[in-house]
One Martini backbone bead per residue (centre of mass of N, CA, C, O) as a GRO file, in nm:
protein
  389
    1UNK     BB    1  -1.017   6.383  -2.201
    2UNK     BB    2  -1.091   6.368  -2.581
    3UNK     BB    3  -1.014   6.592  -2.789
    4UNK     BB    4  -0.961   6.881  -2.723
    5UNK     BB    5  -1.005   7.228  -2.742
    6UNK     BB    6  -0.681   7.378  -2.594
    7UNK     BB    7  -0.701   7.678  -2.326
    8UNK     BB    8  -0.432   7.721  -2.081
    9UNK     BB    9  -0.512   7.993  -2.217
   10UNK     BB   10  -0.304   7.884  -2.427
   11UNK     BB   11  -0.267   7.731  -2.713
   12UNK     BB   12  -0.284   7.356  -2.704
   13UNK     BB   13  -0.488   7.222  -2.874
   14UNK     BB   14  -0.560   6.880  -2.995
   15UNK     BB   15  -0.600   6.717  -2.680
   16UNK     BB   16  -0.543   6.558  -2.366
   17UNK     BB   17  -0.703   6.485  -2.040
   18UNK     BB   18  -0.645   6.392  -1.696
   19UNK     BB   19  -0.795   6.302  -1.438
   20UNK     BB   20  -0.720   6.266  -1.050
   21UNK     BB   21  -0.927   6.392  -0.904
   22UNK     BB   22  -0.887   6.734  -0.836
   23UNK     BB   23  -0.623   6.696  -1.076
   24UNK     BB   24  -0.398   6.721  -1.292
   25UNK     BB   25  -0.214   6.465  -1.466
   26UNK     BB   26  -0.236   6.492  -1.754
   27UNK     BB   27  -0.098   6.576  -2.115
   28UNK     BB   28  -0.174   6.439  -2.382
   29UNK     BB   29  -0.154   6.139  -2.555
   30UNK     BB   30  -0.402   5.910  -2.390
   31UNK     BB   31  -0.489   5.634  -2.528
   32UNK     BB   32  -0.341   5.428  -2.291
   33UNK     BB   33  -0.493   5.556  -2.040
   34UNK     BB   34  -0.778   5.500  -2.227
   35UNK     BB   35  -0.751   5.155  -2.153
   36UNK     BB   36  -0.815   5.149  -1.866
   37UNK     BB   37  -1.007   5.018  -1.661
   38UNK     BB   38  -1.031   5.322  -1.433
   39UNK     BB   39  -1.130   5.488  -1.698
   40UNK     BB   40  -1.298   5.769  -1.811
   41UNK     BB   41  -1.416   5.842  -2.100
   42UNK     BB   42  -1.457   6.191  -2.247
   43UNK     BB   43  -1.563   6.263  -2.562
   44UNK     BB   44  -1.446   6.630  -2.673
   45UNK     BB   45  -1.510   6.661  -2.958
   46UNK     BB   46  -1.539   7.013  -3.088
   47UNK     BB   47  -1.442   7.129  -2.847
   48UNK     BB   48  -1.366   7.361  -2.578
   49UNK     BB   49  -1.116   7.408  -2.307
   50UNK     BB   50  -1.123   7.582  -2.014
   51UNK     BB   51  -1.093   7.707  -1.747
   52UNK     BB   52  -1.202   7.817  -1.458
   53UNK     BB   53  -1.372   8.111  -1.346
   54UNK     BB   54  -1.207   8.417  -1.173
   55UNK     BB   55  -1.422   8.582  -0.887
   56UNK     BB   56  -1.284   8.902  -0.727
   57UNK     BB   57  -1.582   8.971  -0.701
   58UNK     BB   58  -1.823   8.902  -0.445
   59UNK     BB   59  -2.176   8.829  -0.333
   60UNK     BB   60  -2.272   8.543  -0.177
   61UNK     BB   61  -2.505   8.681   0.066
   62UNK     BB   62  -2.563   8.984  -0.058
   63UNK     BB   63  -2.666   9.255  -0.098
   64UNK     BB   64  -2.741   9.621   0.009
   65UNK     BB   65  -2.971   9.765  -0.048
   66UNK     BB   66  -3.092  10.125  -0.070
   67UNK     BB   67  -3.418  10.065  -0.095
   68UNK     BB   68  -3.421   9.935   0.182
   69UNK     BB   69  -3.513   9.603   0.317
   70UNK     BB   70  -3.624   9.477   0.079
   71UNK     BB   71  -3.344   9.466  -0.101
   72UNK     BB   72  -3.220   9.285   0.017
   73UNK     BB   73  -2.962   9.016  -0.093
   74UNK     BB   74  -2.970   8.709  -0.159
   75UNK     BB   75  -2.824   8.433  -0.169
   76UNK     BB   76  -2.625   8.214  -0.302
   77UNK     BB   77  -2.552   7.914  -0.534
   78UNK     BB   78  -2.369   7.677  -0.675
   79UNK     BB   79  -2.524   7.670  -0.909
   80UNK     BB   80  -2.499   7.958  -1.029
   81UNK     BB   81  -2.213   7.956  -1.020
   82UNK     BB   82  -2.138   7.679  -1.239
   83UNK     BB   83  -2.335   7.817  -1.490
   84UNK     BB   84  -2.114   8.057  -1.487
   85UNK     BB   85  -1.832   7.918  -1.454
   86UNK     BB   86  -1.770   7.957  -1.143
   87UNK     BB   87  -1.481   7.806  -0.890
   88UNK     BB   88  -1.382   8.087  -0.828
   89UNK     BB   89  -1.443   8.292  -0.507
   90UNK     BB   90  -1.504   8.613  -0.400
   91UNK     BB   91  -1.580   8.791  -0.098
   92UNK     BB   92  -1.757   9.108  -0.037
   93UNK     BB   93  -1.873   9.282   0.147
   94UNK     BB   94  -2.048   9.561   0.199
   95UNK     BB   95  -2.281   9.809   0.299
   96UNK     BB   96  -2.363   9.588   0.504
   97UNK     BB   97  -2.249   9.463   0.819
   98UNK     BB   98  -2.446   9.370   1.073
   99UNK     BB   99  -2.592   9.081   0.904
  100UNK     BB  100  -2.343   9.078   0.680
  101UNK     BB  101  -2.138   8.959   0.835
  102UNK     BB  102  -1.848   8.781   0.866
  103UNK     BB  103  -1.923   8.553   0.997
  104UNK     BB  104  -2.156   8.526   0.686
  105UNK     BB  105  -1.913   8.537   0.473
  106UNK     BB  106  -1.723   8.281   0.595
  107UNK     BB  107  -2.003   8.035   0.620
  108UNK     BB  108  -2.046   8.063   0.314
  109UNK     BB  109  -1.760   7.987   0.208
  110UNK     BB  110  -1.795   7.689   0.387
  111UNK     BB  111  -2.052   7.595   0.192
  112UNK     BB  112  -1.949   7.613  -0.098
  113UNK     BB  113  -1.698   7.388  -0.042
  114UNK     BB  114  -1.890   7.168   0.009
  115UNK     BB  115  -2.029   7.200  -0.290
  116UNK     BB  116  -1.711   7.218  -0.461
  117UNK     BB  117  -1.579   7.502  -0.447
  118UNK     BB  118  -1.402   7.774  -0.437
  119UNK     BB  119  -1.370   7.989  -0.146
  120UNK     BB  120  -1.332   8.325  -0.082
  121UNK     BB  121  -1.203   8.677   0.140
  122UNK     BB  122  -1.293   8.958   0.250
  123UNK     BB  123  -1.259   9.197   0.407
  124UNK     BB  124  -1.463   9.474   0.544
  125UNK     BB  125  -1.597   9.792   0.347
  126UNK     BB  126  -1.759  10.072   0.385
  127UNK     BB  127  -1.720  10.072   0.736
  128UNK     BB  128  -1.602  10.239   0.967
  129UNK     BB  129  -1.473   9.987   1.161
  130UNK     BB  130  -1.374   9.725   1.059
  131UNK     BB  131  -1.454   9.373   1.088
  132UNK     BB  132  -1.390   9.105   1.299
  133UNK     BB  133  -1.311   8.774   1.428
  134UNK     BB  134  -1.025   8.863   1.640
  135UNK     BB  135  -1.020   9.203   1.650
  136UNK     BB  136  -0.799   9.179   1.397
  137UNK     BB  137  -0.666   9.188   1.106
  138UNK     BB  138  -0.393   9.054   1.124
  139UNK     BB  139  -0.493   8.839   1.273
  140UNK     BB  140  -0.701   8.710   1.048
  141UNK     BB  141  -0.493   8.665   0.831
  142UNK     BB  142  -0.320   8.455   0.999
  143UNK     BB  143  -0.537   8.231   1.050
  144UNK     BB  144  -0.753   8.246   0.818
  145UNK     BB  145  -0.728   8.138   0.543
  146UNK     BB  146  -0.937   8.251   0.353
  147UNK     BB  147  -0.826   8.530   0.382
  148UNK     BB  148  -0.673   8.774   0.152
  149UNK     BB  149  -0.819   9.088   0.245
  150UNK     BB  150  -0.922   9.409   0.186
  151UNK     BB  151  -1.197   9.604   0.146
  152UNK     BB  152  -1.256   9.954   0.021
  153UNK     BB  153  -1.392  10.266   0.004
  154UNK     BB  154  -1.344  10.516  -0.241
  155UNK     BB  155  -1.540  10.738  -0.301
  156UNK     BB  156  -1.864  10.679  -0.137
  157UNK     BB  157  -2.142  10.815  -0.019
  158UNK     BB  158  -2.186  10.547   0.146
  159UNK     BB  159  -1.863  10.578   0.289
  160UNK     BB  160  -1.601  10.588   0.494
  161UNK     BB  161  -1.352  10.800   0.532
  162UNK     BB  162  -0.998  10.846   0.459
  163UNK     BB  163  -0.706  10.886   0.565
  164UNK     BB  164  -0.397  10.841   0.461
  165UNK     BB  165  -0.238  10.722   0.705
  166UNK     BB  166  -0.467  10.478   0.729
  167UNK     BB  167  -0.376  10.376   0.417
  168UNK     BB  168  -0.081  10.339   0.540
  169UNK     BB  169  -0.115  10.132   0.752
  170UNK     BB  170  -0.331   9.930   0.613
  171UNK     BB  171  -0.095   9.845   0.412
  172UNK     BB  172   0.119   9.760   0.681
  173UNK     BB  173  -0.079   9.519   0.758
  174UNK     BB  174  -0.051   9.365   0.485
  175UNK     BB  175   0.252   9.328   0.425
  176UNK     BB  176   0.287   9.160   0.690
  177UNK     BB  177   0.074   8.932   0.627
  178UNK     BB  178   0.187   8.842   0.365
  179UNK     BB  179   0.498   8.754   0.451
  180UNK     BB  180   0.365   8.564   0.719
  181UNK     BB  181   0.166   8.342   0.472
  182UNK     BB  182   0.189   8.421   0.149
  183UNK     BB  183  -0.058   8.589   0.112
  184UNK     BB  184  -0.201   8.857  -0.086
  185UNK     BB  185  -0.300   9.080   0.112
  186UNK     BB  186  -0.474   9.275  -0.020
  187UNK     BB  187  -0.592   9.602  -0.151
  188UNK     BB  188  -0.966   9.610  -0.274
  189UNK     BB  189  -1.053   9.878  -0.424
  190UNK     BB  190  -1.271  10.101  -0.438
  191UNK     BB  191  -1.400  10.321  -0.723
  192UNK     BB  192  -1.601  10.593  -0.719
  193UNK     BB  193  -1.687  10.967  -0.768
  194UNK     BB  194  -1.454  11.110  -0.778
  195UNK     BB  195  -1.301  11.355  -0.974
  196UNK     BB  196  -1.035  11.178  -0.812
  197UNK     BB  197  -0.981  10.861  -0.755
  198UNK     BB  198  -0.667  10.803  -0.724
  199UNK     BB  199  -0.557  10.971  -0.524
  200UNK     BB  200  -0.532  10.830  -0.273
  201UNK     BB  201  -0.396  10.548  -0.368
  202UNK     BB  202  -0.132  10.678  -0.495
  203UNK     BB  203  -0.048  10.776  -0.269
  204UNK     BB  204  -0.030  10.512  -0.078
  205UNK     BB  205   0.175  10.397  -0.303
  206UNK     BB  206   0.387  10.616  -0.260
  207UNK     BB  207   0.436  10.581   0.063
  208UNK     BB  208   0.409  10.283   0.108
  209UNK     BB  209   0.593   9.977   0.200
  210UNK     BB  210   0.459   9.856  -0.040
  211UNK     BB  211   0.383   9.632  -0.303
  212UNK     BB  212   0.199   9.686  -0.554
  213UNK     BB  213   0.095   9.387  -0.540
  214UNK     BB  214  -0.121   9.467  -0.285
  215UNK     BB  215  -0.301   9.637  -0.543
  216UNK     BB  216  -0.690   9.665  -0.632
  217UNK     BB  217  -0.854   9.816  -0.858
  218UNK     BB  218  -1.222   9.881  -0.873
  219UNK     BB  219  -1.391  10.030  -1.124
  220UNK     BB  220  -1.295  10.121  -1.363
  221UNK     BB  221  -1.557  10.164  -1.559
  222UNK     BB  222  -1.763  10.352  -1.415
  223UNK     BB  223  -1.605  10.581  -1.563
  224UNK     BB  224  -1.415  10.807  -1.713
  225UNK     BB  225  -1.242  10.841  -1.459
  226UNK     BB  226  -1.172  10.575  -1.372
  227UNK     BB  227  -1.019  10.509  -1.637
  228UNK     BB  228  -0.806  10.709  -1.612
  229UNK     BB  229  -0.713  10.585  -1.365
  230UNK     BB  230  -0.637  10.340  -1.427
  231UNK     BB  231  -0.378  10.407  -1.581
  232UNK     BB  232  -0.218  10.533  -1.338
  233UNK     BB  233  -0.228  10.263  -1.155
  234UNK     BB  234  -0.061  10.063  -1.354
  235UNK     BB  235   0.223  10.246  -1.322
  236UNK     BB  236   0.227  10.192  -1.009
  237UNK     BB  237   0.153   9.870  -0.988
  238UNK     BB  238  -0.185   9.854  -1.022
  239UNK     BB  239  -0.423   9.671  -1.018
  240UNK     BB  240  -0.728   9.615  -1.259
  241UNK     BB  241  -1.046   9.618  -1.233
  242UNK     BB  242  -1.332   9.504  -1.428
  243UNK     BB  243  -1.663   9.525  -1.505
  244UNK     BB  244  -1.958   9.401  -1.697
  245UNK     BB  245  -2.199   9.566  -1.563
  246UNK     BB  246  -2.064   9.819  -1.657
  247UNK     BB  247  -2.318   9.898  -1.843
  248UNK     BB  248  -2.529  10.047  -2.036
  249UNK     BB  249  -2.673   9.787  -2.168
  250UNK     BB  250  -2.731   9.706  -1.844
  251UNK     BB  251  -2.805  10.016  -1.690
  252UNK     BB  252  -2.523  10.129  -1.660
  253UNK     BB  253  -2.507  10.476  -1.652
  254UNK     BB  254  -2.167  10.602  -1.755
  255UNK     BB  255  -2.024  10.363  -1.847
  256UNK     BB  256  -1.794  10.114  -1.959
  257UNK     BB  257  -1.748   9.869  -2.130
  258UNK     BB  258  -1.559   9.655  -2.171
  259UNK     BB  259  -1.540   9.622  -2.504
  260UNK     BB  260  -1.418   9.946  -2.447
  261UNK     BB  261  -1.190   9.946  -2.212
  262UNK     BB  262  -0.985   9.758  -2.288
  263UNK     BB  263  -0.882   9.862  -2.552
  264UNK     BB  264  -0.805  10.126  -2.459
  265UNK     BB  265  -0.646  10.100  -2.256
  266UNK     BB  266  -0.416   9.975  -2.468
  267UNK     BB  267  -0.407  10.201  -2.602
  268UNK     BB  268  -0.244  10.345  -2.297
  269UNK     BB  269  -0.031  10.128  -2.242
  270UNK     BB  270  -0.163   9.866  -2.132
  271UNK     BB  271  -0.124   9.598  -1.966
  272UNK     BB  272  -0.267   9.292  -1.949
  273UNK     BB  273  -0.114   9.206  -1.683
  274UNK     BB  274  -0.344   9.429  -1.505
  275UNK     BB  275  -0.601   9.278  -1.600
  276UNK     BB  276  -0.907   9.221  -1.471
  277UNK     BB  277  -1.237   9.049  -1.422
  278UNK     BB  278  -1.523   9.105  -1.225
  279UNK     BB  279  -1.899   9.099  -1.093
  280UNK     BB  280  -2.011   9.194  -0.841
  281UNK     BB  281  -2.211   9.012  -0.787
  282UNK     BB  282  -2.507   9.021  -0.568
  283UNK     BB  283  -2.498   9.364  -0.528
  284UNK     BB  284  -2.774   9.532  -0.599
  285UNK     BB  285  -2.770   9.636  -0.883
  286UNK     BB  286  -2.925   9.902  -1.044
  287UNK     BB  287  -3.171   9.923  -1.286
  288UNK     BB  288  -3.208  10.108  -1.580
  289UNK     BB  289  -3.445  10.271  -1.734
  290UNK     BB  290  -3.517  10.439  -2.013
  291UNK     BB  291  -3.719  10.618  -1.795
  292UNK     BB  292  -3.548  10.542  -1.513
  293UNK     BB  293  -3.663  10.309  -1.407
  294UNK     BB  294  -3.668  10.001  -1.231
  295UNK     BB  295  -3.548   9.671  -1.285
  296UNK     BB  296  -3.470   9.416  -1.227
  297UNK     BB  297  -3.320   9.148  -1.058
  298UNK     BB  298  -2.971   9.103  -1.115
  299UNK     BB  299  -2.694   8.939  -1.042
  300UNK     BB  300  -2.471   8.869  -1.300
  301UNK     BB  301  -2.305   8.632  -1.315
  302UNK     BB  302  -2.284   8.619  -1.654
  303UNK     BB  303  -2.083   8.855  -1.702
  304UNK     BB  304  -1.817   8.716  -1.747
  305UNK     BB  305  -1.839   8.512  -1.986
  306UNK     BB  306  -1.968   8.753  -2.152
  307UNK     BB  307  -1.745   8.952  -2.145
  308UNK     BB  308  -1.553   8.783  -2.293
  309UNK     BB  309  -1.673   8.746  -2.541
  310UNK     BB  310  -1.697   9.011  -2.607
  311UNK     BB  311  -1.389   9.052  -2.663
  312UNK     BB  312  -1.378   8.839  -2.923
  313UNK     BB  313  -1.610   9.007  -3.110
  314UNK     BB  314  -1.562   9.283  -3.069
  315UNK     BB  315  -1.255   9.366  -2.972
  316UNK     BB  316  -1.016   9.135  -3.099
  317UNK     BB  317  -0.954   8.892  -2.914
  318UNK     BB  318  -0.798   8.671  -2.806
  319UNK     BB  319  -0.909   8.412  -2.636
  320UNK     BB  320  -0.668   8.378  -2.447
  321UNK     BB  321  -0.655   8.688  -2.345
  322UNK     BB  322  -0.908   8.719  -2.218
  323UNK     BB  323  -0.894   8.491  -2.007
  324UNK     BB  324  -0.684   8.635  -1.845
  325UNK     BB  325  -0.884   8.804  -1.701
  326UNK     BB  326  -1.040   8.515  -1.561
  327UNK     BB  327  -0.760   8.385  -1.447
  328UNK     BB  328  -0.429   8.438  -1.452
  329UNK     BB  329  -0.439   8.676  -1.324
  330UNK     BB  330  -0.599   8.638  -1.042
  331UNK     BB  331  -0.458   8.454  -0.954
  332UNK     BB  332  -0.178   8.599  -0.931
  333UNK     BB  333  -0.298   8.840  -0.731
  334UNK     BB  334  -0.441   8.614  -0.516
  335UNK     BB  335  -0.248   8.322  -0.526
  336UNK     BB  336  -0.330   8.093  -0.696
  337UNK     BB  337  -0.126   7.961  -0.921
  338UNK     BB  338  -0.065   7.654  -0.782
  339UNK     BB  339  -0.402   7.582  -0.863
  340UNK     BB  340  -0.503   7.821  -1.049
  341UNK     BB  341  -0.553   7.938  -1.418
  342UNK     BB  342  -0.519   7.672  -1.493
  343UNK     BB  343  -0.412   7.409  -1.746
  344UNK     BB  344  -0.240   7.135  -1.594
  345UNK     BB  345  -0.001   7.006  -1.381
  346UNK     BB  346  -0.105   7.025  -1.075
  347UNK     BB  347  -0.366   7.126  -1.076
  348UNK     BB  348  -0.697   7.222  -1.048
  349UNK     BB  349  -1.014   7.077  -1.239
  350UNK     BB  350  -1.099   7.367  -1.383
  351UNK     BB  351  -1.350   7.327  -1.611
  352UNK     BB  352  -1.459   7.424  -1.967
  353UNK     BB  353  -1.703   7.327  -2.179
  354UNK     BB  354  -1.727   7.414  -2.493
  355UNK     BB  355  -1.899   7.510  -2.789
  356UNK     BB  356  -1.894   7.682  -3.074
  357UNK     BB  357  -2.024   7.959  -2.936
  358UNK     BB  358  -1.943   7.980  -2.654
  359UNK     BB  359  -2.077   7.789  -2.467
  360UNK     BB  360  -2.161   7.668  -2.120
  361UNK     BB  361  -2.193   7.315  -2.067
  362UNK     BB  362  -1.967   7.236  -1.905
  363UNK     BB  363  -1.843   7.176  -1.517
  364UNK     BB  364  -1.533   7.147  -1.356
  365UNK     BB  365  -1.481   7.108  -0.960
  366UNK     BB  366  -1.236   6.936  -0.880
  367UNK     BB  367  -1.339   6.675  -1.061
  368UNK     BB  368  -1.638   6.784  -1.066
  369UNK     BB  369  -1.934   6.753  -1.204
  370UNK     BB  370  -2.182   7.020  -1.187
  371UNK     BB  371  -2.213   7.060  -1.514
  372UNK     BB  372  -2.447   6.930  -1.769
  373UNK     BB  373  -2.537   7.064  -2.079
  374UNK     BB  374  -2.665   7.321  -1.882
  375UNK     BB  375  -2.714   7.141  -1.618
  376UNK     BB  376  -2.711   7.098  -1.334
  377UNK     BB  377  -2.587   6.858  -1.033
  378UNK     BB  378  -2.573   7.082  -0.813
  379UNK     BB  379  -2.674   7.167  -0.484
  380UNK     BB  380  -2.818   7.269  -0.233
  381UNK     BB  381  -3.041   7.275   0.022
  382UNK     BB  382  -3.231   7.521  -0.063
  383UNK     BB  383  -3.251   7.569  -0.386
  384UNK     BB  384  -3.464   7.355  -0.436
  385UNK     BB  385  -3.806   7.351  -0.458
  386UNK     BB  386  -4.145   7.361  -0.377
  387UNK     BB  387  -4.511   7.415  -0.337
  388UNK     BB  388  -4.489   7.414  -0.085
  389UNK     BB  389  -4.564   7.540   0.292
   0.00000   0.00000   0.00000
């Protein structure tokens, strides 16, 4: 790839970046490289190059609406997922685990792996005992690679009540899985609507024997309260998630949008590298029109790549600054950092070339191109179909 302007994600100016199978073989000047028999050259003069981006948060199989049966949200397909520039995504259970069940969000993630992207998954859910596919929390960390840890909802009216206890033995199962197997085995807590959202988990922290770095709380930006504890969480060493469809201008009322969340906290003394944005995707969060009333069912998957931009419009970030939040962040809490969030010589070759809008042209997906021009060239088998039946 020849002439890029390159954000990986500090900017490395205009330079070349060389692709040799799933991953980056060299950066610099490679015009002697390009002239090789068995080179492909893609000149990419006028655009910008950034990392692909990782979504540590949705929904794969699709989340169960609280509006009935008929809320259920479909399935993702490989497409959806990398038109939003999503090349790595962690699938995180839902509110219904019946037939949403791990076994279904597994199956989900290793259906994704071979349709060209990356993904893995989190144990848990909303209610208690949490579903297992070996019986045990720790067996399932140990065996399975792709389960990376375990998702909790704290403070949500329709989730299970944990004692402080059992989030302090829970937290001791997670850091014994990560010591174990060396993957990030993180508490990947729901901030809920509790007057004191945080005060659980703060317990957690610092009565278990566990690293902060175990610790991952989301919906950081859902309310004022939650705000408020996010800067509480990052001082005691929990990364905060913040998600970008939790705006006002998007429906979610109450909510504090990101280009307005992510500056606040810098200025209550949070480091950047203590915030991700992952998208909550395909969770089936309604949306709520002017008068009430719900409007449309809309995944979100667009929302990662739309929030990062706009901290760079609104917020006046760094473009490097912002990427860091859905790359080498999110990269190095869920520990892929030797693989992902990065473009580097030897991490996997997950990229996209931007338009001069900042616009998500190119995708490619371990030196795969999924998407070319803004037209998908992956699908998956269900994804297109016809009108017959």
């Amino acid at each position: 790839m020849r002439n890029a302007e390159v954000f990986a994600p500090e900017r490395l100016g205009a330079t070349d970046v060389l692709l040799a199978g799933q991953t980056i073989a060299a950066i610099g000047d490679l015009s002697a490289a390009a002239a090789l028999a068995d080179v492909t050259t893609v000149d990419v003069s006028g655009r910008t190059l950034v990392p692909g981006l990782i979504d540590g948060h949705l929904h794969q199989i699709g989340g169960c609406g609280l509006q009935g049966y008929s809320s259920r949200a479909p399935e993702l397909w490989a497409g959806e997922l990398a038109l939003a520039g999503i090349t790595t995504s962690v699938a995180t259970p839902g509110i219904e685990t019946f037939t949403k069940n791990m076994d279904a969000v597994l199956a989900k993630a290793y259906a994704l792996e071979q349709d060209g992207l990356s993904t893995y998954a989190f144990l848990g859910g909303f209610r208690k005992p949490f579903l297992t596919l070996t019986g045990s929390i720790r067996r399932d960390l140990y065996l399975i690679e792709k389960l990376i840890g375990i998702k909790v909802a704290l403070g949500d009216a329709v989730a299970s009540r944990f004692s402080n206890e059992e989030l302090i033995d829970l937290a001791a199962e997670l850091e014994w899985s990560s010591r174990a197997t060396g993957k990030a085995c993180i508490m990947h807590a729901h901030l809920g609507s509790l007057p004191d959202p945080a005060a659980q988990l703060l317990h957690t922290i610092k009565h278990a024997m566990a690293a902060p770095e175990r610790f991952q709380a989301t919906h950081g930006n859902n309310t004022e309260e939650t705000l408020a504890a996010a800067v509480q969480l990052t001082k005691a060493g929990c990364v905060v998630d913040l998600n970008p469809l939790l705006d006002p201008l998007r429906g979610q009322v109450g909510s504090i949008g990101t280009r307005h969340a992510v500056p606040r906290l810098l200025a209550a003394g949070v480091e950047l590298s203590m915030l991700t944005m992952s998208t909550d995707g395909n969770a089936n969060t309604p949306v709520l029109q002017r008068d009430g009333s719900r409007g449309p069912y809309i995944k979100n998957l667009g929302t990662l790549w739309e929030g990062t931009v706009e901290l760079v419009r609104e917020a006046d970030l760094k473009l490097e600054d912002a990427l860091s939040l859905v790359t080498t962040n999110p990269a190095r809490v869920l520990r892929l950092e030797e693989r992902k969030g990065r473009i580097a010589v030897g991490l996997d070759a997950d990229l996209l070339v931007l338009d001069d809008d900042l616009q998500i042209q190119d995708v490619y997906s371990k030196g795969r191109l999924l998407v070319h021009g803004r037209q998908p060239l992956v699908a998956s088998m269900y994804e297109h179909h016809d009108d017959e039946y």
